[in-house]
N, C-alpha and C positions, 0 to 999 in steps of 0.2 A: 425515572426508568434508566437502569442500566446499561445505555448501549452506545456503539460507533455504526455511525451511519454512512455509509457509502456512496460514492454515486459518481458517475462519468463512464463508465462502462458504456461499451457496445462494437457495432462492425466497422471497419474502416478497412480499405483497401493496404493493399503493398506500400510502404514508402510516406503512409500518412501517420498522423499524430492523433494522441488520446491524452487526456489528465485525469486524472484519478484523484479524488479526493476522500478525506476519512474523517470527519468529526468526532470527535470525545464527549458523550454527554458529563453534565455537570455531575451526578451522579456518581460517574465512574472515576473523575477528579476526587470527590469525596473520599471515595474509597482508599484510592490507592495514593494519593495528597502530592507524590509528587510524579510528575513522569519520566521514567529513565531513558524508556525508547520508545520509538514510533517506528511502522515501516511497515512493507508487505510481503506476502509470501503469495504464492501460485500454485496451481494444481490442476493434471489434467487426470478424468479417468483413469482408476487404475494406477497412479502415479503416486510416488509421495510428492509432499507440500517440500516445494523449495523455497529458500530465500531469495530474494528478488533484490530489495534493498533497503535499507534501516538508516535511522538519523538517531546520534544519543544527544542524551542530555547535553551535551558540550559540542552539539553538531557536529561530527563527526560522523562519517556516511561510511558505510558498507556497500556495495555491489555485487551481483551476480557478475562473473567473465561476459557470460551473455547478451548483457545489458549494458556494459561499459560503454561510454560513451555515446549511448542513444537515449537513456532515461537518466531522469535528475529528481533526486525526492530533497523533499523542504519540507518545510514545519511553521507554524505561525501559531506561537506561543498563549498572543492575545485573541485566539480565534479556536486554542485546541485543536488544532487541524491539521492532516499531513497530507502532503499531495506528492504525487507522482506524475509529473509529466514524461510522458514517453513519446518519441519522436523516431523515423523512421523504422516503423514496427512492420514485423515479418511474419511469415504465417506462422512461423514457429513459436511466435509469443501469444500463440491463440490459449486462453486458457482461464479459470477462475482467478480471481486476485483477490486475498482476502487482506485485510490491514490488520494490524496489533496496538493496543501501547500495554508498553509495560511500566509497571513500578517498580518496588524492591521486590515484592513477591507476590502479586500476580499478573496473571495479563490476560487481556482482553481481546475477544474477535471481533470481529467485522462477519456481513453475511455472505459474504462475497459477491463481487461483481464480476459479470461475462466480459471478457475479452475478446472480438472474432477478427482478426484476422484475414481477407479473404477477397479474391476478386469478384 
């Protein structure tokens, strides 16, 4: 089966930490054979999907301004897996987090996980 599975989502207060992780089923390795990038994007009602932050092929990261120096995403090759840990999270990163990988030409979603934010 086709898919990236998700999971570490949920509520945490002001000032606490989450990780976020994203598995690549074997399947979707098959497909697209090699992976260029991983990472996640966000979305609240109503909102478009923004970038959050991305790791390529050659690790090299991406960041949201927003997100700069409170979250850190990684990748583990031999695990297919990208994580996002985020630390000192604010109400305003309350939101969907979906993950990606891409290949040369296509890419794949995640179902997204809640993010809440909240005291």
């Amino acid at each position: 089966q086709v898919q990236l599975v998700e999971s570490g989502g949920g509520l945490v207060q002001p000032g606490g930490s989450l990780r976020l992780s994203c598995a690549a089923s074997e399947s979707i390795l098959r497909t697209i054979y090699t992976i260029k990038a991983m990472g996640w994007y966000r979305q609240a009602p109503g909102k478009e999907r923004e970038l959050v932050a991305r790791v390529r092929s050659g690790f090299d990261t991406v960041y949201a301004d927003s997100v700069k120096g409170r979250f850190t995403i990684s990748r583990d090759d031999t695990e297919n897996t990208v994580y996002l840990q985020m630390n000192n999270l604010k109400p305003q990163d309350t939101d969907v987090y979906y993950c990606y990988v891409s290949g040369a030409a296509t890419t794949y979603w995640g179902q997204g996980t809640q993010v809440t934010v909240s005291s």
